[in-house]
Structures are given as structure tokens and as C-alpha cells.
C-alpha positions as CSV (number, residue, x, y, z in Angstrom):
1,X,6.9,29.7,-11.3
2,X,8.5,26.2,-10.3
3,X,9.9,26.4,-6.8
4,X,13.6,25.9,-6.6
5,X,14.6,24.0,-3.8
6,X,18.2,23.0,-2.1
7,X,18.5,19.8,-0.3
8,X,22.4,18.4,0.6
9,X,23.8,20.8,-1.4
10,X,21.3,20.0,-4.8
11,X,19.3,22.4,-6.0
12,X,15.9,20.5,-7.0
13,X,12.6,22.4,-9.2
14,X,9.8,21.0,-6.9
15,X,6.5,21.5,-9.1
16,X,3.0,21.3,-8.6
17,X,3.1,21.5,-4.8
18,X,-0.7,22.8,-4.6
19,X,-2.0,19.8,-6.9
20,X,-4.2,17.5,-4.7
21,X,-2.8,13.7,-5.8
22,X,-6.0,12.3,-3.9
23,X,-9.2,13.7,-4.2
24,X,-10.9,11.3,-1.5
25,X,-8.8,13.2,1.3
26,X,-7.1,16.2,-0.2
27,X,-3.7,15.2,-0.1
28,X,-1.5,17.3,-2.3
29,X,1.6,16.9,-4.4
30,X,3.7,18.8,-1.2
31,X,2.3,16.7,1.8
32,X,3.6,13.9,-0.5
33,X,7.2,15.3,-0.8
34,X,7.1,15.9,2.9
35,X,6.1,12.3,3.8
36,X,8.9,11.2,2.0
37,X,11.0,13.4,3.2
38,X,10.1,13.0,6.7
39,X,10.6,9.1,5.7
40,X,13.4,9.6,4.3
41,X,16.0,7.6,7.0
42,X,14.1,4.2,7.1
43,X,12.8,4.5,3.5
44,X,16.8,5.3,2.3
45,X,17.8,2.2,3.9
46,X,15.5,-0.2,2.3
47,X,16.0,2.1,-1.3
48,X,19.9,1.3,-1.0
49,X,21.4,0.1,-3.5
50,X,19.1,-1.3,-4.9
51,X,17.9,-1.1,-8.8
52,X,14.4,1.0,-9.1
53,X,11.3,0.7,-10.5
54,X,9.3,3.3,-10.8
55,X,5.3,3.2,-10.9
56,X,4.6,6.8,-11.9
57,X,0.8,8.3,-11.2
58,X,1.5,12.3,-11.5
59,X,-1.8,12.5,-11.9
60,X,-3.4,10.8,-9.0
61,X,-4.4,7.1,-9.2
62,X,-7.2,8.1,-10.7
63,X,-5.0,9.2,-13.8
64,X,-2.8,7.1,-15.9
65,X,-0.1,4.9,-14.3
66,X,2.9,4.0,-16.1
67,X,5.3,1.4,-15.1
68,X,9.5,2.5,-15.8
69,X,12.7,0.9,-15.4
70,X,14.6,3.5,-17.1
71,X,16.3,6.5,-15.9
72,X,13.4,9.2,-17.4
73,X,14.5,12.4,-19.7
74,X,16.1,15.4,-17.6
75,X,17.7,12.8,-15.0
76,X,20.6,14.8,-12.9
77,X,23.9,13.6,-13.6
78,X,24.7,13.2,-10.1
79,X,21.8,10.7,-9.9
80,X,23.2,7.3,-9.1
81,X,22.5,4.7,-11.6
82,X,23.3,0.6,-11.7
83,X,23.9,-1.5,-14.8
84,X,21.6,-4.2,-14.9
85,X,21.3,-7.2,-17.4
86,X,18.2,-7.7,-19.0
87,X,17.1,-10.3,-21.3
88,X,18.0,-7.8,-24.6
89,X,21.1,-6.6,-22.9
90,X,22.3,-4.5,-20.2
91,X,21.3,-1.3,-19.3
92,X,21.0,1.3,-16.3
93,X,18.7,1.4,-13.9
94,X,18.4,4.5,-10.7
95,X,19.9,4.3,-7.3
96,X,18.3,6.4,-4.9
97,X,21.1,6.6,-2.3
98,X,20.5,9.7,-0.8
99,X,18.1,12.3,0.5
100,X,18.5,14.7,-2.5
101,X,17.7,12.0,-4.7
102,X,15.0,10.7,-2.8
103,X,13.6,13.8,-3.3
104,X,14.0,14.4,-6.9
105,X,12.4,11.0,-7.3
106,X,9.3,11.4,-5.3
107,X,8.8,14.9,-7.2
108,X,7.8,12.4,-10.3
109,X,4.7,11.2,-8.6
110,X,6.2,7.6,-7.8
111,X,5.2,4.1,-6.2
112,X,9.2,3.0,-5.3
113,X,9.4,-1.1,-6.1
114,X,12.8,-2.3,-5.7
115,X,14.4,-5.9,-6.4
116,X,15.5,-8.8,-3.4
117,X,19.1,-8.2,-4.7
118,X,21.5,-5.2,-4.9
119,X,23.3,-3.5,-7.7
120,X,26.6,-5.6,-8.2
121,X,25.6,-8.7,-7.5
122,X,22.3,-9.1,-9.6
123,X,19.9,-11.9,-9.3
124,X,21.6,-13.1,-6.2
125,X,18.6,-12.3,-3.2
126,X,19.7,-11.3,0.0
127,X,15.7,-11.3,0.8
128,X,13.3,-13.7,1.0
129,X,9.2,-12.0,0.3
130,X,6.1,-13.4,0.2
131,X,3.7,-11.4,-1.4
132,X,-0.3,-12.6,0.2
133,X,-2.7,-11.1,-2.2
134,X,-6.3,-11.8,-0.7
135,X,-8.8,-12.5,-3.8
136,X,-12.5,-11.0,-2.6
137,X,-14.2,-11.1,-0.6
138,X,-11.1,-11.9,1.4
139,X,-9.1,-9.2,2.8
140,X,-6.2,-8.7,4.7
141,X,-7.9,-10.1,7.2
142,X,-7.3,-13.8,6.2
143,X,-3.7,-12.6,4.7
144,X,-2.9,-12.5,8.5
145,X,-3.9,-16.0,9.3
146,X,-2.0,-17.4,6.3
147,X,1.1,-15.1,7.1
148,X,1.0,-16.7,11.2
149,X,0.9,-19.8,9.7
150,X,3.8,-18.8,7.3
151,X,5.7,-17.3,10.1
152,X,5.8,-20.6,11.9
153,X,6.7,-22.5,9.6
154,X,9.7,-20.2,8.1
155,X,10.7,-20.4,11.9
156,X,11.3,-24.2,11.3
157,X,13.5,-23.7,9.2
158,X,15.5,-21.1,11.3
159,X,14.4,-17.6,8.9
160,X,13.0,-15.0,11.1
161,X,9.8,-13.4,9.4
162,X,8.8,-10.0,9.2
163,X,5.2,-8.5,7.9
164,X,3.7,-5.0,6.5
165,X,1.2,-4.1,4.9
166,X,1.7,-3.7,1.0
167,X,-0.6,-0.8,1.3
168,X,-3.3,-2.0,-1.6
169,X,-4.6,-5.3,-0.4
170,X,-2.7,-7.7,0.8
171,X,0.6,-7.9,3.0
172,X,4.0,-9.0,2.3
173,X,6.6,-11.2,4.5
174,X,10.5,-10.4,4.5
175,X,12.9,-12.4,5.7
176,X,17.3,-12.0,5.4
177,X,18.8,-14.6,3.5
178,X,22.8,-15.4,3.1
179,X,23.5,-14.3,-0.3
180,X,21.7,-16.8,-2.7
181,X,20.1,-17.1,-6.2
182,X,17.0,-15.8,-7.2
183,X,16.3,-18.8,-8.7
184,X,16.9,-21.1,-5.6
185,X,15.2,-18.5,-3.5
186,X,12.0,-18.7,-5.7
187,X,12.0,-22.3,-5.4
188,X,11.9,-22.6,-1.7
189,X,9.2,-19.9,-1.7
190,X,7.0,-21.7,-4.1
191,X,7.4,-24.8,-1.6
192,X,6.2,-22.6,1.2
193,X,3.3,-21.7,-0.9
194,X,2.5,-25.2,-1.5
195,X,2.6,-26.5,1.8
196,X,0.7,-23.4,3.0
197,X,-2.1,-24.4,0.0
198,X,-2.5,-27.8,1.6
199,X,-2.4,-26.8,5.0
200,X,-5.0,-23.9,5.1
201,X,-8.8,-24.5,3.0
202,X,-8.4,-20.6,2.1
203,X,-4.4,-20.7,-0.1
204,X,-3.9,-20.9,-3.5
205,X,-0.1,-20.8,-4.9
206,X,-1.8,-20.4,-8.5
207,X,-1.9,-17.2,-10.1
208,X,-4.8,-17.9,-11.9
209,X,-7.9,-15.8,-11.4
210,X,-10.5,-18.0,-11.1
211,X,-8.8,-19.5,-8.2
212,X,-8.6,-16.8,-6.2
213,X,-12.1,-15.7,-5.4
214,X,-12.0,-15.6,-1.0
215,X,-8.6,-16.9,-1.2
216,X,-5.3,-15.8,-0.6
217,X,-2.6,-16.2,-3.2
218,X,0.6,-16.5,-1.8
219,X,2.9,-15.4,-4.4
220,X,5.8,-16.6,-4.7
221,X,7.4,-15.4,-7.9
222,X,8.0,-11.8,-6.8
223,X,11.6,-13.4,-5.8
224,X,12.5,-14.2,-9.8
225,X,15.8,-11.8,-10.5
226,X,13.7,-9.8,-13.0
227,X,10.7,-9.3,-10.4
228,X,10.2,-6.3,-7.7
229,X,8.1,-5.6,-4.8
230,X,6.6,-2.3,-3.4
231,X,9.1,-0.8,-1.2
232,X,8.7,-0.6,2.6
233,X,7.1,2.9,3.4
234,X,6.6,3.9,0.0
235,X,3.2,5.4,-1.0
236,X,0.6,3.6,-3.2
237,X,-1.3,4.5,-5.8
238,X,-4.7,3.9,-4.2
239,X,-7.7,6.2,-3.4
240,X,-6.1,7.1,-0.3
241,X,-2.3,8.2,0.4
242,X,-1.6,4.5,1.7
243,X,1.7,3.2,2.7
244,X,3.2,-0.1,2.5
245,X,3.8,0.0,6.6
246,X,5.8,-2.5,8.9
247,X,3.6,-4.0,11.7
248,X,4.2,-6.1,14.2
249,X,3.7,-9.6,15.0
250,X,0.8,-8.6,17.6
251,X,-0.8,-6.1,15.4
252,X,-1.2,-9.4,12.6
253,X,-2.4,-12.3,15.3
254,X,-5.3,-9.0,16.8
255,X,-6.7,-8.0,13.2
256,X,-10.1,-9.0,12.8
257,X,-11.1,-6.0,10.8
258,X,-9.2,-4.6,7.9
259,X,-9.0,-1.3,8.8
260,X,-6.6,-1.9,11.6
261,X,-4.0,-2.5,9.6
262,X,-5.0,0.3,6.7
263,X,-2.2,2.8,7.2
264,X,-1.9,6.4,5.9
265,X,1.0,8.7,5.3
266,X,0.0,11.3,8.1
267,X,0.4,8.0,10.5
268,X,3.6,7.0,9.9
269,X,5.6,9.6,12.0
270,X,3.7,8.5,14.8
271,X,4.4,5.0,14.1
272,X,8.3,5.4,13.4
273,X,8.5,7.3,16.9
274,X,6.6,4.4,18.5
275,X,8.0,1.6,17.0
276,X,11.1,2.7,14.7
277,X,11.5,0.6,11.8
278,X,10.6,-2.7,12.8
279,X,12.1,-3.9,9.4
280,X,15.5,-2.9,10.9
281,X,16.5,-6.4,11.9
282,X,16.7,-7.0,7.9
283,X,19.6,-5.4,8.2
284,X,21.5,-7.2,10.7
285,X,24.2,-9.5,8.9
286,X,23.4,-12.1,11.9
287,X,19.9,-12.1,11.2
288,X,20.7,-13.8,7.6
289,X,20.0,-17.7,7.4
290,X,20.6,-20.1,4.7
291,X,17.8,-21.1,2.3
292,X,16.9,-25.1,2.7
């Protein structure tokens, strides 16, 4: 029998509970709906309003993942959803705006990857990202020399950066924009990927794969209006229950072993009592710069 559930007022059938999502430490469906739950306030803010993507894995990552834009069959009505354009016409997208829904979402086994705009005003960022994806037998190691580098030189321009972990490989920078388009935004990160490429032996700003062996791709084009990036604190769909975690500036200039900046879910409570979110700045209207 499927539990039933009431959270704000919703009454949400929470299934599976017992069903271990990652063999290589035992974590089950229910420590996953606690960690987001437990998650919920600084993972809600970065989720608002913002259309979502969905990378499902109800199996474990060792099962089949599937990628969906769509609101999927049985969706509550009182699920918010966003009319986004797409290149065959518009359609609707979710909102996860609140706990309840949080919750209802995370029940699907999900990876959370949201866009670098918000509902309403589509394909105009107020983010800036920088996605470093280290090509072996790099790791996120060197990601944290090219994202110091990075850092400074965003800083020239006035745009305060901010890093995590994208919980896979590699590591993403955010920075607040003023409201601008996607497309512009792209362009000055593709600049930034170039200069880094010709400043540091180990940067490629190609996507191709024989380029990347021991180097770190700065990717750019995760700022295109039709593109999204895993969602701070969300869980991946790794062997392990790894989370796209904040760090600070500190933790990136001392890593000289990967596994310093490898976080779990069961760390993260610690972590948002010791640091709180350090994305929160993100959110501060003052913090937004102009893009050159």
C-alpha cells in the first residue's frame, strides 16, 4: 500500500520509500525525499520560478534515465506550470514553487536542471554559468585552477563569481547579471572561455571530444535560452547520492585531491548550518552587474 502523505495542506502518495536508489551506499528512495525535504528552503529559492527539466532515474543511475520537459501524466492540478516557447511552438513547462510540490517532484526520482532565466521573461538571463567539465585524466582538481583564474578575471569586469560542485565531474560558476539576453550572455561567456583557452595550457572552449582528454572544457553554451544546468543542491544521478553543492572560494584555491570537494546528501545539513547558502548573494538585486 502506497503511503499517503500531507505536506502544506496536499495530500501527496509517496511510493517506494524502501527501494535502495544507490546500491554502492544503500541510499533509499526515503532518505532521498528527506534530503530534499530537509533542502527544501535553499533548493526552493534557486527552483523559483524557473521552467524545469527533469532528468528522471527511478530506477537508480544504474537504470534508465530519461530526459523531460513536459509536465508527466497524473500531474496535480495545483502544480504550477509556465508557458514556454519552443522552436515548434509554445508549451508548458513545471514550476516548483513550493514545498508540496518540491516534494511531489522529487517522489519521480529526479536530477532538477533549471534555465538562467525565469518564467515571464524567457531567454532573457538574469545568470551568468560556466559549466568546467574536466576531460580525464583531469578532474575537478584542475577545474579549480581554471575557475581561480575565471574568478579573477570576471572580477575585472565588476561580476562577482560563485562556484559548486556540479556533483558529477566538474564544477560550475554563477554569477547575477542585470536582466539581459541569452544570446548576448552566451557571447560574453564564450569570450571568457577563449581568453581562458589562451591563457591556461590545460582549456579547451571546444566541445569536441578529442580535445578534451586532461583538459577542461569551459562550456559556455549552457547560457543559450533553450539550455539548463543542474540545479544547486539537487542530487545526481551518479553511483553515489552526490549533490551539486556551493563551496567556497577557500575550499577551491585548498583542493589538491578530488575528494575534498565530492559531496554527499547526508553532508549537506551540516554544511547549510555551517555555511548557509553561500549562493544566497545571487539573490541580492545589488549584486547584479551589466554584461560587457
Amino acid at each position: 500500500m502506497t503511503p499517503v502523505t500531507e505536506v502544506e495542506g496536499r495530500r501527496l502518495a509517496l511510493s517506494n520509500l524502501e527501494k535502495v536508489l544507490y546500491p554502492a551506499t544503500g541510499f533509499t528512495k526515503g532518505e532521498l525525499l528527506h534530503y530534499y525535504a530537509t533542502t527544501a528552503g535553499p533548493l526552493l529559492a534557486h527552483l523559483r520560478d524557473r521552467p524545469l527539466s527533469f532528468l528522471r532515474f527511478p530506477d537508480g543511475p544504474e537504470g534508465q534515465l530519461f530526459f523531460a520537459k513536459n509536465p508527466p501524466p497524473g500531474t496535480p492540478e495545483w502544480v504550477e506550470t509556465a508557458e514556454v516557447p519552443r522552436s515548434d511552438g509554445p508549451t508548458r513547462q513545471i514550476l516548483v514553487q513550493d514545498l508540496a510540490s518540491l516534494v511531489w517532484a522529487a517522489n519521480l526520482v529526479t536530477e532538477f536542471h533549471t534555465p538562467q532565466w525565469r518564467a515571464g521573461t524567457p531567454g532573457v538571463a538574469d545568470r551568468l554559468v560556466l559549466d568546467l567539465d574536466p576531460g580525464p585524466p583531469a578532474t575537478i582538481v584542475e577545474c579549480c585552477e581554471v575557475a581561480l583564474w575565471l574568478r579573477e578575471r570576471l572580477a575585472r569586469d565588476g561580476i562577482e563569481a560563485y562556484a559548486k560542485t556540479s556533483g558529477s565531474k566538474g564544477m560550475h560558476l554563477l554569477a547575477a547579471v542585470e536582466p539581459t539576453s541569452s544570446d548576448r550572455v552566451t557571447a560574453y561567456a564564450k569570450t571568457l572561455a577563449i581568453e581562458a583557452e589562451r591563457a591556461l595550457p590545460r582549456v579547451t572552449h571546444r566541445m569536441k571530444r578529442e580535445l578534451r582528454p586532461g583538459k577542461v572544457f569551459v562550456d559556455f553554451s549552457q547560457n543559450a535560452a533553450k539550455k539548463t544546468t543542474a540545479t544547486p543542491y539537487t542530487l545526481r544521478a551518479r553511483p553515489e547520492p552526490t549533490v551539486s553543492a556551493p563551496v567556497t572560494w577557500q575550499e577551491v584555491t585548498a583542493c589538491n585531491d578530488p575528494a575534498k570537494l565530492t559531496f554527499r546528501a547526508p553532508d549537506m545539513a551540516a554544511r547549510l548550518q555551517d555555511h548557509g547558502d553561500l549562493l544566497a548573494p545571487l539573490f541580492d538585486p545589488a549584486e547584479a552587474r551589466p554584461v560587457p
